[in-house]
mmCIF file of the N, C-alpha and C atoms, coordinates in Angstrom:
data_MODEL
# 
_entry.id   MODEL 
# 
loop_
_atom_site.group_PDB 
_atom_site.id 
_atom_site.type_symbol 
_atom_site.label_atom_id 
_atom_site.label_alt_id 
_atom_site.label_comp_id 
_atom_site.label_asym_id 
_atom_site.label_entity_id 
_atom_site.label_seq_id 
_atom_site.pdbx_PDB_ins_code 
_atom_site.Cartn_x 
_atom_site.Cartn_y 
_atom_site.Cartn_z 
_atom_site.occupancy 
_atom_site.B_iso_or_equiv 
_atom_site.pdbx_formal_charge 
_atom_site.auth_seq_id 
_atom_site.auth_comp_id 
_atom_site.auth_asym_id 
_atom_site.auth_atom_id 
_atom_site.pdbx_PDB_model_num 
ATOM 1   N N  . UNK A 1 1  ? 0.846   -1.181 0.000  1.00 0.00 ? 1  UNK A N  1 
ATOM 2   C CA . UNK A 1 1  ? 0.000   0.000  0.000  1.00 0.00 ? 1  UNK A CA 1 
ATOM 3   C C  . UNK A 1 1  ? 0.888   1.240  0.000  1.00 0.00 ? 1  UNK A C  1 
ATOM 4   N N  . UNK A 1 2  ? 0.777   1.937  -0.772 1.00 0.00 ? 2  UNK A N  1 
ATOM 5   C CA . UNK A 1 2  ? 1.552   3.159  -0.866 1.00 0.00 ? 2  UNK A CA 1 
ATOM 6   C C  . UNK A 1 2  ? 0.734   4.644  -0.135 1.00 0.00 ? 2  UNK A C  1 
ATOM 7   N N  . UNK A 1 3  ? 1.594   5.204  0.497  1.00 0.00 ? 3  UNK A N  1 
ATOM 8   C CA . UNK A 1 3  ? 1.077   6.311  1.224  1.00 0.00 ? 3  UNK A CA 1 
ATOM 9   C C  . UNK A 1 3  ? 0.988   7.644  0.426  1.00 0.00 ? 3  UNK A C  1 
ATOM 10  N N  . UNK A 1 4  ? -0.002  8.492  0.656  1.00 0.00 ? 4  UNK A N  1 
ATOM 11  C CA . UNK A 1 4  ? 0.293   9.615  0.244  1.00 0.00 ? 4  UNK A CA 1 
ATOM 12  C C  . UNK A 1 4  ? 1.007   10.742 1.117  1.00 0.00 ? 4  UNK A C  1 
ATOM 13  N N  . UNK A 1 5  ? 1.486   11.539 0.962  1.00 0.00 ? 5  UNK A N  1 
ATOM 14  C CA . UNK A 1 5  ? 2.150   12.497 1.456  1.00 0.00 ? 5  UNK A CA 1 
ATOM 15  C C  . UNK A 1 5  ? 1.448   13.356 1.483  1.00 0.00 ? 5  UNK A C  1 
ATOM 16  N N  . UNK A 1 6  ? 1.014   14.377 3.095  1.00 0.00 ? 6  UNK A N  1 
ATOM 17  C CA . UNK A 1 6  ? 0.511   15.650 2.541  1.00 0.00 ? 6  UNK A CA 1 
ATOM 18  C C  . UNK A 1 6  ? 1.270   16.309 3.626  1.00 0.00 ? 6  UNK A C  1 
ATOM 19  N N  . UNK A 1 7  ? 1.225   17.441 3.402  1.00 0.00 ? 7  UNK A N  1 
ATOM 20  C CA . UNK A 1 7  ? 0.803   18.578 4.071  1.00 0.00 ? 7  UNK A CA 1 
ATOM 21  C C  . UNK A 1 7  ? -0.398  19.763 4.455  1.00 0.00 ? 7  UNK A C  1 
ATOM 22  N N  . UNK A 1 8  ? -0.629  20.068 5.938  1.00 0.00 ? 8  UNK A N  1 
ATOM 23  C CA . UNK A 1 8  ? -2.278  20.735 6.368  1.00 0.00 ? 8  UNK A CA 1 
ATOM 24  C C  . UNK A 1 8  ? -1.418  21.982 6.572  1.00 0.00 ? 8  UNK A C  1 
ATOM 25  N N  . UNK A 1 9  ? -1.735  23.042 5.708  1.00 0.00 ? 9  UNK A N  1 
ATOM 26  C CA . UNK A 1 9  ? -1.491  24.319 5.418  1.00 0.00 ? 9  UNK A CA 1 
ATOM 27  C C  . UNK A 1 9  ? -2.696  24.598 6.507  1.00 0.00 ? 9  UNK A C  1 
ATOM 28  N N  . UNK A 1 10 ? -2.481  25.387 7.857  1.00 0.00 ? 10 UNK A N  1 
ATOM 29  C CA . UNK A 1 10 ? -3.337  26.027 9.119  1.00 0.00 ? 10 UNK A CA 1 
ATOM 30  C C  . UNK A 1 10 ? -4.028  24.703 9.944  1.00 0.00 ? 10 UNK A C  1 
ATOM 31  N N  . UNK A 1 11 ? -4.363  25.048 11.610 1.00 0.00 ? 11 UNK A N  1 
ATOM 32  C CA . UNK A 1 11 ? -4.694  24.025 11.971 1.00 0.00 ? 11 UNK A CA 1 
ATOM 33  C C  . UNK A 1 11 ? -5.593  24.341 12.936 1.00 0.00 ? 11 UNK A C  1 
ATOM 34  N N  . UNK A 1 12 ? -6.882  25.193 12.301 1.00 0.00 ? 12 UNK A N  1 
ATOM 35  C CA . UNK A 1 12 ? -7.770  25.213 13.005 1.00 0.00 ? 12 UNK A CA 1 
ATOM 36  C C  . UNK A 1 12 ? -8.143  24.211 12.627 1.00 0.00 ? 12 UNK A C  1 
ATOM 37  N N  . UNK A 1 13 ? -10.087 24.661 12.962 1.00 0.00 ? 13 UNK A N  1 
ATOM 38  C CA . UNK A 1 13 ? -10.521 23.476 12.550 1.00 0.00 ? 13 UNK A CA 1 
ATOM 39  C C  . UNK A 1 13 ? -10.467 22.422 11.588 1.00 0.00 ? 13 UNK A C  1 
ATOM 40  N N  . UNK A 1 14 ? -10.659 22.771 10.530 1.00 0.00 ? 14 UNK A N  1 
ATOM 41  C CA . UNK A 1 14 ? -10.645 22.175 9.451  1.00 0.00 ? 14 UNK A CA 1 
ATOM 42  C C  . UNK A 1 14 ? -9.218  21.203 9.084  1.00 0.00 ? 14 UNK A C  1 
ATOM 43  N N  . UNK A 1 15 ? -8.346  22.340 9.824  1.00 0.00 ? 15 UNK A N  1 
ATOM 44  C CA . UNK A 1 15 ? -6.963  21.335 9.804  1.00 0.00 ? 15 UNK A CA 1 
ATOM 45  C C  . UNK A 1 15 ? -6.549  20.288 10.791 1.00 0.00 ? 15 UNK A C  1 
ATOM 46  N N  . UNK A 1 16 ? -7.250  19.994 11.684 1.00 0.00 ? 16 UNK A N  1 
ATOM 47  C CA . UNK A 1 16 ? -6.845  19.209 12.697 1.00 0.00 ? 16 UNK A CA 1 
ATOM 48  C C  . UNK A 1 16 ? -8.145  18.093 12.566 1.00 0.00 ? 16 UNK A C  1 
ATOM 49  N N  . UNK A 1 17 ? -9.303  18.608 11.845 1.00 0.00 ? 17 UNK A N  1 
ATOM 50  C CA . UNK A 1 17 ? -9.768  17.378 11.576 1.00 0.00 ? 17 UNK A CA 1 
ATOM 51  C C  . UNK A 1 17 ? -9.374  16.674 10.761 1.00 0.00 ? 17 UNK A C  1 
ATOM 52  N N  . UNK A 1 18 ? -8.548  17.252 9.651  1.00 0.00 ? 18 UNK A N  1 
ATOM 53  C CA . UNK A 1 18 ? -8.167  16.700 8.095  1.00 0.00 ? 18 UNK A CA 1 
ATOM 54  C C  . UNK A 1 18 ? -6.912  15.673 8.835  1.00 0.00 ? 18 UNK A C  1 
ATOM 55  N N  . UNK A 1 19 ? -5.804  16.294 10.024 1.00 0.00 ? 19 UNK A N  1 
ATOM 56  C CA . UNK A 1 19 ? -5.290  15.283 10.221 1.00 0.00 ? 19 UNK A CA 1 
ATOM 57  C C  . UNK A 1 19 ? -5.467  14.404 10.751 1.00 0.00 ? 19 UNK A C  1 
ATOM 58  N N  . UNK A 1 20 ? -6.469  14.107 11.716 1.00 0.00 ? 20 UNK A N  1 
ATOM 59  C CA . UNK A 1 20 ? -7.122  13.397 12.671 1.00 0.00 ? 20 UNK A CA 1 
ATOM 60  C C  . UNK A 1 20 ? -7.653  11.976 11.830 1.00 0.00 ? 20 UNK A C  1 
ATOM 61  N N  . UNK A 1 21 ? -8.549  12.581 10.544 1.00 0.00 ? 21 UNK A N  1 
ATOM 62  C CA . UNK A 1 21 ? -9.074  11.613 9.650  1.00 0.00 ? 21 UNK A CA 1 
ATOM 63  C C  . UNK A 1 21 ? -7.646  11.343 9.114  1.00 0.00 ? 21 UNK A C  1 
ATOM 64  N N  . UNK A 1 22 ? -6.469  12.114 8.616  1.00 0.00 ? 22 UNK A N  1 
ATOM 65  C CA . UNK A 1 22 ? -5.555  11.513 7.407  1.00 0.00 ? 22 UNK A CA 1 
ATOM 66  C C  . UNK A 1 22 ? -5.139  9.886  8.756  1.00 0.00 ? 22 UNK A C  1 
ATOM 67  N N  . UNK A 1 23 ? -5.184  9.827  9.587  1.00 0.00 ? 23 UNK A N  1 
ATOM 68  C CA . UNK A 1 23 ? -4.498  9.299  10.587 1.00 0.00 ? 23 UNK A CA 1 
ATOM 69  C C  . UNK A 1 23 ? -5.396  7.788  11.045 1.00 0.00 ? 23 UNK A C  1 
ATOM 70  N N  . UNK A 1 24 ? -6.550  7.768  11.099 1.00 0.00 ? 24 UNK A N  1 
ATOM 71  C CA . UNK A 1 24 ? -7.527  7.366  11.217 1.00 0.00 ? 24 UNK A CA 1 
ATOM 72  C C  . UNK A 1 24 ? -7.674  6.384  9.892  1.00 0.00 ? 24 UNK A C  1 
ATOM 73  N N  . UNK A 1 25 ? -7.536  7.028  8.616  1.00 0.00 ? 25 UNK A N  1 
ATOM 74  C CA . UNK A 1 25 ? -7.656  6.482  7.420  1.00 0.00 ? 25 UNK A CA 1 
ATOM 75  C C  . UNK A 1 25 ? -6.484  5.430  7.217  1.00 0.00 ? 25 UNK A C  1 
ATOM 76  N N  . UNK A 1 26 ? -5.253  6.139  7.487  1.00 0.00 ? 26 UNK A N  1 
ATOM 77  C CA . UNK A 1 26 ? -3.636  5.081  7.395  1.00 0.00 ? 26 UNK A CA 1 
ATOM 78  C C  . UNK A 1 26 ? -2.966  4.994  6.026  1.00 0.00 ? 26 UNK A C  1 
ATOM 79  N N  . UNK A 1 27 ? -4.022  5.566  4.798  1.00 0.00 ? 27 UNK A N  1 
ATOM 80  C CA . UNK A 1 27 ? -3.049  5.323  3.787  1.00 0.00 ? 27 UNK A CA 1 
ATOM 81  C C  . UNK A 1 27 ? -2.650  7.225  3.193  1.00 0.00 ? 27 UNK A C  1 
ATOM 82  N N  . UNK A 1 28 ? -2.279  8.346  4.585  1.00 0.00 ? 28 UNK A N  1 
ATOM 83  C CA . UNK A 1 28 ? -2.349  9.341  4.192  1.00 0.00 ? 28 UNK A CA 1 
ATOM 84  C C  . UNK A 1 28 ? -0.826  9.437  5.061  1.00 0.00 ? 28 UNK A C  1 
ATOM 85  N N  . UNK A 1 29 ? 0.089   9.749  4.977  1.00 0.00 ? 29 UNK A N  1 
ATOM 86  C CA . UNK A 1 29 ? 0.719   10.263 5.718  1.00 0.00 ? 29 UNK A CA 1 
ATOM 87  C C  . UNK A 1 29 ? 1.697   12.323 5.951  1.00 0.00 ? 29 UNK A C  1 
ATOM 88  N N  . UNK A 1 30 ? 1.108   12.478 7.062  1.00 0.00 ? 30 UNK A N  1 
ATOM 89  C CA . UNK A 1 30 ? 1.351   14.137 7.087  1.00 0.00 ? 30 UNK A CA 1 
ATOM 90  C C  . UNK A 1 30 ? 2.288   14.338 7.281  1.00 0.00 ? 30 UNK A C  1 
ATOM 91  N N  . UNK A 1 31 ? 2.863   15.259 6.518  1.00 0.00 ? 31 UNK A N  1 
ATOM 92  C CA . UNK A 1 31 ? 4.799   14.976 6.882  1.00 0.00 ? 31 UNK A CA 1 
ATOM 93  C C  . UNK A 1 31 ? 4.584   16.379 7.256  1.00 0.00 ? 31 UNK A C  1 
ATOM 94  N N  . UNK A 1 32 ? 3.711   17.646 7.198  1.00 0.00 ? 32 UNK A N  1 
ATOM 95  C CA . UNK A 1 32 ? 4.242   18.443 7.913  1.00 0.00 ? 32 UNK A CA 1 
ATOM 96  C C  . UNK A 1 32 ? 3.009   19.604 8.235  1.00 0.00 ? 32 UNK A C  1 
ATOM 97  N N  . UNK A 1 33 ? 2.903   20.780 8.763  1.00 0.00 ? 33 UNK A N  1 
ATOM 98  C CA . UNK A 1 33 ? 1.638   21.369 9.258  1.00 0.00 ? 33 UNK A CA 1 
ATOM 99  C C  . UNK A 1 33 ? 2.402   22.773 9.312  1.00 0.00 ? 33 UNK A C  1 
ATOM 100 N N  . UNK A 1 34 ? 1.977   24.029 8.459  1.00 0.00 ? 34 UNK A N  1 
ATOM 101 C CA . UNK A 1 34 ? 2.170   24.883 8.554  1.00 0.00 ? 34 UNK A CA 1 
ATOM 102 C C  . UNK A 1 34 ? 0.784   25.879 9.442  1.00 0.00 ? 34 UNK A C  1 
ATOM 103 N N  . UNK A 1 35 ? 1.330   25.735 10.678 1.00 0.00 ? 35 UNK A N  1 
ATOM 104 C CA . UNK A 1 35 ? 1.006   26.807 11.682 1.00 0.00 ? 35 UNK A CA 1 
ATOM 105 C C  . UNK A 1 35 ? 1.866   27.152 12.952 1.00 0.00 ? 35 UNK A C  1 
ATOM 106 N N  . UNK A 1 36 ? 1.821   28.764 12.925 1.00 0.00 ? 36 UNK A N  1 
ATOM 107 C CA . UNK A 1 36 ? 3.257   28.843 13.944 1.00 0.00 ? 36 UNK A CA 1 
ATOM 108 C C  . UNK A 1 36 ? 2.254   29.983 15.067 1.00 0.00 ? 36 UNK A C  1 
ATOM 109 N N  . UNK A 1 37 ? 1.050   29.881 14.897 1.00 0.00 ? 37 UNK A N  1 
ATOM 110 C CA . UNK A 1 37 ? 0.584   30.624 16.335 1.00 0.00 ? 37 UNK A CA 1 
ATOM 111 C C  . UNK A 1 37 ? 0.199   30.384 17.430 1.00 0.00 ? 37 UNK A C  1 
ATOM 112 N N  . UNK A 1 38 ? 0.536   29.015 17.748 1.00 0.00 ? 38 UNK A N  1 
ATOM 113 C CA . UNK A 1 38 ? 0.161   28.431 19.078 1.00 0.00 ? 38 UNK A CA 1 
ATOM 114 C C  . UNK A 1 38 ? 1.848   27.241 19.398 1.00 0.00 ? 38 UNK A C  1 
ATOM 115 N N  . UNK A 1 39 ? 1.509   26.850 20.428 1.00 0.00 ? 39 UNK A N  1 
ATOM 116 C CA . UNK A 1 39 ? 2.465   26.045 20.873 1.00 0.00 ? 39 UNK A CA 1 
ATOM 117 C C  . UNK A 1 39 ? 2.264   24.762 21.198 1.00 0.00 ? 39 UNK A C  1 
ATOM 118 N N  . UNK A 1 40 ? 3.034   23.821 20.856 1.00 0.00 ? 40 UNK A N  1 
ATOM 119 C CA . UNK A 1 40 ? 2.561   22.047 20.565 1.00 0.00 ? 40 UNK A CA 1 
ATOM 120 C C  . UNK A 1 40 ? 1.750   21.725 21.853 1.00 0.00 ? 40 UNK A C  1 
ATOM 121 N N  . UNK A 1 41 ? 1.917   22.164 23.104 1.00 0.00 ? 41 UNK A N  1 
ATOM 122 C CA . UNK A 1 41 ? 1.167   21.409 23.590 1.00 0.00 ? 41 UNK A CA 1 
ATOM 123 C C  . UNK A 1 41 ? -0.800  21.642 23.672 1.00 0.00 ? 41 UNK A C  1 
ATOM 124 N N  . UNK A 1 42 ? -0.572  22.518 22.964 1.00 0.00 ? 42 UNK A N  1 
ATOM 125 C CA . UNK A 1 42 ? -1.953  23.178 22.619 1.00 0.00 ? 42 UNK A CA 1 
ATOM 126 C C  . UNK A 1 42 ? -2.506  22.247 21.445 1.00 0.00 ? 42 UNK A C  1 
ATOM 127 N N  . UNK A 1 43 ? -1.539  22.116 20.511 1.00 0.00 ? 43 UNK A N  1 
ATOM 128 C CA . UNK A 1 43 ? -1.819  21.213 19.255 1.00 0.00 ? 43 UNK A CA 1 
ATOM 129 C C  . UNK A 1 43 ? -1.913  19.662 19.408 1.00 0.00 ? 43 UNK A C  1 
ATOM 130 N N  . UNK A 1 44 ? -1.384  19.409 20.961 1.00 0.00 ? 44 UNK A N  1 
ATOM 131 C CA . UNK A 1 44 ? -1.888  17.830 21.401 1.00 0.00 ? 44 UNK A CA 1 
ATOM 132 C C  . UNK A 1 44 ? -3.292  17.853 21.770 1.00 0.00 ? 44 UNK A C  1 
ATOM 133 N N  . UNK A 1 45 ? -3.319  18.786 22.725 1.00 0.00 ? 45 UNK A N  1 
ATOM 134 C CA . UNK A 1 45 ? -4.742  18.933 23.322 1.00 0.00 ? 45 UNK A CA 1 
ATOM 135 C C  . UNK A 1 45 ? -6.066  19.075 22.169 1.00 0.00 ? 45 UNK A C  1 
ATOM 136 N N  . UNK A 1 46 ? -5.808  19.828 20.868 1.00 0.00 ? 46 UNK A N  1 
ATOM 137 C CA . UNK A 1 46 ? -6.873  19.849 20.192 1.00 0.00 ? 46 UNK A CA 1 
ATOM 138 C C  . UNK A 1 46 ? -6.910  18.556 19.181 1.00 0.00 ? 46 UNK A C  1 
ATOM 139 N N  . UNK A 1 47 ? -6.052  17.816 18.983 1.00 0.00 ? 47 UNK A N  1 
ATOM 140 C CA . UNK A 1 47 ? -6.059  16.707 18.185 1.00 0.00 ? 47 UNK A CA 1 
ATOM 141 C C  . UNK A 1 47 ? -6.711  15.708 19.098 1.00 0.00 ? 47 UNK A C  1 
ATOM 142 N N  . UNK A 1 48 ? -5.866  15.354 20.527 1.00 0.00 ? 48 UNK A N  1 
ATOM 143 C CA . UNK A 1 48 ? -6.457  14.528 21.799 1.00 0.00 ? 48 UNK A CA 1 
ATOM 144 C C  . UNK A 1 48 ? -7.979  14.630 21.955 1.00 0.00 ? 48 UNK A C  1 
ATOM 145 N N  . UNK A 1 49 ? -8.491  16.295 22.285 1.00 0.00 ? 49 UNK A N  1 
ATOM 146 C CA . UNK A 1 49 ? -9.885  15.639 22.806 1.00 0.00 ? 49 UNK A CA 1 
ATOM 147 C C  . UNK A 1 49 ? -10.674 16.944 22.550 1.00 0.00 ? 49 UNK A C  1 
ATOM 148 N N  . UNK A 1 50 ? -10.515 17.866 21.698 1.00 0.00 ? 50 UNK A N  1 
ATOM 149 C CA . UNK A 1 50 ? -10.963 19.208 21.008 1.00 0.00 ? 50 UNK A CA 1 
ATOM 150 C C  . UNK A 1 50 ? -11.861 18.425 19.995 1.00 0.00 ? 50 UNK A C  1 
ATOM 151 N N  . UNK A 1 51 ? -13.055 17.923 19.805 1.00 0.00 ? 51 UNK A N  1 
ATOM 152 C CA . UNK A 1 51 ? -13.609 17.105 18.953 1.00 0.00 ? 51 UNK A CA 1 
ATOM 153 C C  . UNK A 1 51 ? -14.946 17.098 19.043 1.00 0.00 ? 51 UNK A C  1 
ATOM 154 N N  . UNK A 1 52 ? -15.916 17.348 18.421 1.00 0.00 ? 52 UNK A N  1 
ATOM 155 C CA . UNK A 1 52 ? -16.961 16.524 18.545 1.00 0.00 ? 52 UNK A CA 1 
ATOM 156 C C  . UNK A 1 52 ? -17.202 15.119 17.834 1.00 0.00 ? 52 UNK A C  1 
ATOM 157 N N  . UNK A 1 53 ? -16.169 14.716 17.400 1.00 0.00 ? 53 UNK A N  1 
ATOM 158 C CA . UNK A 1 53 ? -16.053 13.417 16.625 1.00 0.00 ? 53 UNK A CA 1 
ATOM 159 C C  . UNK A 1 53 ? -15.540 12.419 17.602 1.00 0.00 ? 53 UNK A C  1 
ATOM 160 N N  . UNK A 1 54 ? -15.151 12.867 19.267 1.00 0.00 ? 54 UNK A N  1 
ATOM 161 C CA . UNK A 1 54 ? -14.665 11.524 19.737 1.00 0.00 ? 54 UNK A CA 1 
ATOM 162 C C  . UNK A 1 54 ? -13.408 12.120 20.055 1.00 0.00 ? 54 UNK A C  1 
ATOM 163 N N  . UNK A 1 55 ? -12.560 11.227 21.327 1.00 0.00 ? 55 UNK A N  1 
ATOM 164 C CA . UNK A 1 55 ? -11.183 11.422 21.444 1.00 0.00 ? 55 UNK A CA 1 
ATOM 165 C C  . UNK A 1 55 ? -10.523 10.095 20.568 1.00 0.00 ? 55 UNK A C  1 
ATOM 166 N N  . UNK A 1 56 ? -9.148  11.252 19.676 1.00 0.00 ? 56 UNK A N  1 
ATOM 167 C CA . UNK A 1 56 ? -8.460  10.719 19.166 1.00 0.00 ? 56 UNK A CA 1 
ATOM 168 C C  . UNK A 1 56 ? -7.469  9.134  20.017 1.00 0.00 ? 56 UNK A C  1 
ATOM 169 N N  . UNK A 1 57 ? -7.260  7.636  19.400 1.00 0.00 ? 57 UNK A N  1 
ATOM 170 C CA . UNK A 1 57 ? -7.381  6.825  20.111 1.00 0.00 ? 57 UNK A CA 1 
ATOM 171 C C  . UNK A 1 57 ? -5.667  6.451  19.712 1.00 0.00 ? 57 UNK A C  1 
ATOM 172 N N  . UNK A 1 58 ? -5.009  7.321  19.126 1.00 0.00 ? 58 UNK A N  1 
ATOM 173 C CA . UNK A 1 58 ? -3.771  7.139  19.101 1.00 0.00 ? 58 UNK A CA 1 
ATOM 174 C C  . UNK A 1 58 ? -2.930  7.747  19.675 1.00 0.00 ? 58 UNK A C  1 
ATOM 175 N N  . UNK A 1 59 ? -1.405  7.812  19.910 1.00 0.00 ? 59 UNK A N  1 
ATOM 176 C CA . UNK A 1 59 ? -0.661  8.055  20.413 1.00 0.00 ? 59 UNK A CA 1 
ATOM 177 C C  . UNK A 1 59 ? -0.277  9.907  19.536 1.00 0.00 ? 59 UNK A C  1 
ATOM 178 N N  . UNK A 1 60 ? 0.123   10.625 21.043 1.00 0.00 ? 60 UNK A N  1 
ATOM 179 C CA . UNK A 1 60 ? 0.235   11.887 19.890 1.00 0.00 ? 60 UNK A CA 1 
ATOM 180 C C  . UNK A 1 60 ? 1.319   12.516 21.355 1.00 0.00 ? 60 UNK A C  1 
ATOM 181 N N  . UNK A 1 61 ? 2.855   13.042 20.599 1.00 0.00 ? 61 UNK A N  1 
ATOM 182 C CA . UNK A 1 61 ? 2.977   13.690 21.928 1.00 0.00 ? 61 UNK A CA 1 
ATOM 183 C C  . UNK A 1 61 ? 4.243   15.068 21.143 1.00 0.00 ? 61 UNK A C  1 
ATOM 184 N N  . UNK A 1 62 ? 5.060   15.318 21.927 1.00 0.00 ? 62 UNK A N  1 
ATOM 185 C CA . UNK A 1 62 ? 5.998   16.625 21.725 1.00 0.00 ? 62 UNK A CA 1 
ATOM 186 C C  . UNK A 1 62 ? 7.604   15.669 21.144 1.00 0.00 ? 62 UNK A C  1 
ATOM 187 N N  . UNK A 1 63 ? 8.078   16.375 20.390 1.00 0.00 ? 63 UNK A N  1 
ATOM 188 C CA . UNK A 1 63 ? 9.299   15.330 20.672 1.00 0.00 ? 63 UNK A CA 1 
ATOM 189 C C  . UNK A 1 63 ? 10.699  16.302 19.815 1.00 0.00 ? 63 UNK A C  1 
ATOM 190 N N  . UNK A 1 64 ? 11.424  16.784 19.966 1.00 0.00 ? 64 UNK A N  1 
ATOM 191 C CA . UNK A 1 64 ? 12.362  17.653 19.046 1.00 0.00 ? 64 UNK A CA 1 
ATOM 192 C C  . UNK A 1 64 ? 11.376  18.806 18.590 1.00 0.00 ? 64 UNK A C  1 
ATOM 193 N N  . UNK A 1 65 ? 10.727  19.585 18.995 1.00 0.00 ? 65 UNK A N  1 
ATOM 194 C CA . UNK A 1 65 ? 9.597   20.429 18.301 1.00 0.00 ? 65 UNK A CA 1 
ATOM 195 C C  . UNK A 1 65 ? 9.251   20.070 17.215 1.00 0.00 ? 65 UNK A C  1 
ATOM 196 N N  . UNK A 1 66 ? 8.634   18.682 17.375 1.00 0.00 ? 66 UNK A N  1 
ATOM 197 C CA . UNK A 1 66 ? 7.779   18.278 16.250 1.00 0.00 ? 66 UNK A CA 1 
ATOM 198 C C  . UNK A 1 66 ? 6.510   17.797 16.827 1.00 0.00 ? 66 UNK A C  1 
ATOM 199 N N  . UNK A 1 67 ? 5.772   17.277 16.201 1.00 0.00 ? 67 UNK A N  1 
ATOM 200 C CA . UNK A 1 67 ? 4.737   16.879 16.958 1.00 0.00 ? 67 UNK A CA 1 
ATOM 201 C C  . UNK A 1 67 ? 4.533   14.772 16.191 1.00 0.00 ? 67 UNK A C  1 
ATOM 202 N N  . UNK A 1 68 ? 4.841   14.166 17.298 1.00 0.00 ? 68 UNK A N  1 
ATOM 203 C CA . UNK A 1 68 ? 4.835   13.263 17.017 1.00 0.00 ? 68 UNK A CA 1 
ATOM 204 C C  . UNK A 1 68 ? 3.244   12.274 16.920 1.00 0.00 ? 68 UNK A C  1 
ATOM 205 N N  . UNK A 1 69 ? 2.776   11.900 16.032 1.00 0.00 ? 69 UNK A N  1 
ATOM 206 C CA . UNK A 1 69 ? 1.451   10.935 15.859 1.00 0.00 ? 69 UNK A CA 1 
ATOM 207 C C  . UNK A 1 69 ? 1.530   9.662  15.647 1.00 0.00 ? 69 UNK A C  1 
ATOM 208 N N  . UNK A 1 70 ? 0.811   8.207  16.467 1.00 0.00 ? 70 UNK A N  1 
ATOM 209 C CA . UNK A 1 70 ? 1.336   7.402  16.119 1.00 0.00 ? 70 UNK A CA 1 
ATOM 210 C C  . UNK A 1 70 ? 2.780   7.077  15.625 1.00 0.00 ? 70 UNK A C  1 
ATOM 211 N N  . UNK A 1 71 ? 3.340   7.851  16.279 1.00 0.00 ? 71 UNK A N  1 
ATOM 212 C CA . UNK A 1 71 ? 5.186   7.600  16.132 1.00 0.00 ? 71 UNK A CA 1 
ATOM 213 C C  . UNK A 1 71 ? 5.521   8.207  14.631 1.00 0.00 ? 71 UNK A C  1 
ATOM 214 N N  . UNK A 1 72 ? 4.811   9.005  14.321 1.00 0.00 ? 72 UNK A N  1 
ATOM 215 C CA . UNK A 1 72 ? 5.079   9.533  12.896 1.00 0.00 ? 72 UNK A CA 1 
ATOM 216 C C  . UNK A 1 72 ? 5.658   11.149 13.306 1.00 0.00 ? 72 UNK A C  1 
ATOM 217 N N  . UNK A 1 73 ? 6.800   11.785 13.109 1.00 0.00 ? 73 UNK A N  1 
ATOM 218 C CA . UNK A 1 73 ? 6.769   12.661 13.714 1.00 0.00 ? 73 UNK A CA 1 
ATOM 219 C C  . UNK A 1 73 ? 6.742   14.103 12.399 1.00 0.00 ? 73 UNK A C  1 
ATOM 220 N N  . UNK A 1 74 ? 5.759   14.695 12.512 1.00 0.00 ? 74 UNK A N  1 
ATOM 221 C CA . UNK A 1 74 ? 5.413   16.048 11.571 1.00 0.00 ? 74 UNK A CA 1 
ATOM 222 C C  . UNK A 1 74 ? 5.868   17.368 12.042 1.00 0.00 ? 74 UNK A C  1 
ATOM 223 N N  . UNK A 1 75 ? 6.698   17.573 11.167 1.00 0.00 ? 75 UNK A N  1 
ATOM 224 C CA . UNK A 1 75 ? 7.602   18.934 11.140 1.00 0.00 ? 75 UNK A CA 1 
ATOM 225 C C  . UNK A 1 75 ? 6.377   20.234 11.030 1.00 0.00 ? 75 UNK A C  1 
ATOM 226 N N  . UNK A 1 76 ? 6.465   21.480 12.530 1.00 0.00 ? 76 UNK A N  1 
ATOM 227 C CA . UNK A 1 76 ? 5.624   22.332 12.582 1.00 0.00 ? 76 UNK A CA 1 
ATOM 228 C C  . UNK A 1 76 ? 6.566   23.740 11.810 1.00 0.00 ? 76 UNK A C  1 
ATOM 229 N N  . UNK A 1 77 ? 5.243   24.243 11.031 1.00 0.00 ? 77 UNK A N  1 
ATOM 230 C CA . UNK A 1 77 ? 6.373   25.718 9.921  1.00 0.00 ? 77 UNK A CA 1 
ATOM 231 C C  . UNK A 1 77 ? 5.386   26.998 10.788 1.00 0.00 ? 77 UNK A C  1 
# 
């Protein structure tokens, strides 16, 4: 199965659901997220449980200022 590559240009709403589903789905992978007005641990908390779709059931944490998902780690611009 081959992955796609994206990138979520902003991460309000629309962007944190798009990664939530790319993540959820498995054949999307986000290599990176251009938003620089908040700070990662804000960007765990809204992926974690900022939802009306449910808390996210994977692993998501801080790691080199990246933000790591399911051990995938996405470079923040």
């Amino acid at each position: 199965m081959v992955k796609v590559k994206t990138r979520v240009n902003g991460f309000g709403h629309i962007g944190y659901l798009v990664t939530r589903a790319a993540f959820n789905f498995g054949r999307v992978d986000t290599v990176a997220i251009n938003y620089h007005f908040t700070d990662l641990n804000y960007m765990i908390y809204v992926v974690q449980c900022y939802s009306s779709h449910g808390k996210f059931h994977g692993t998501i944490k801080a790691e080199n200022r990246k933000l790591v998902i399911n051990g995938n780690p996405i470079t923040i611009f």
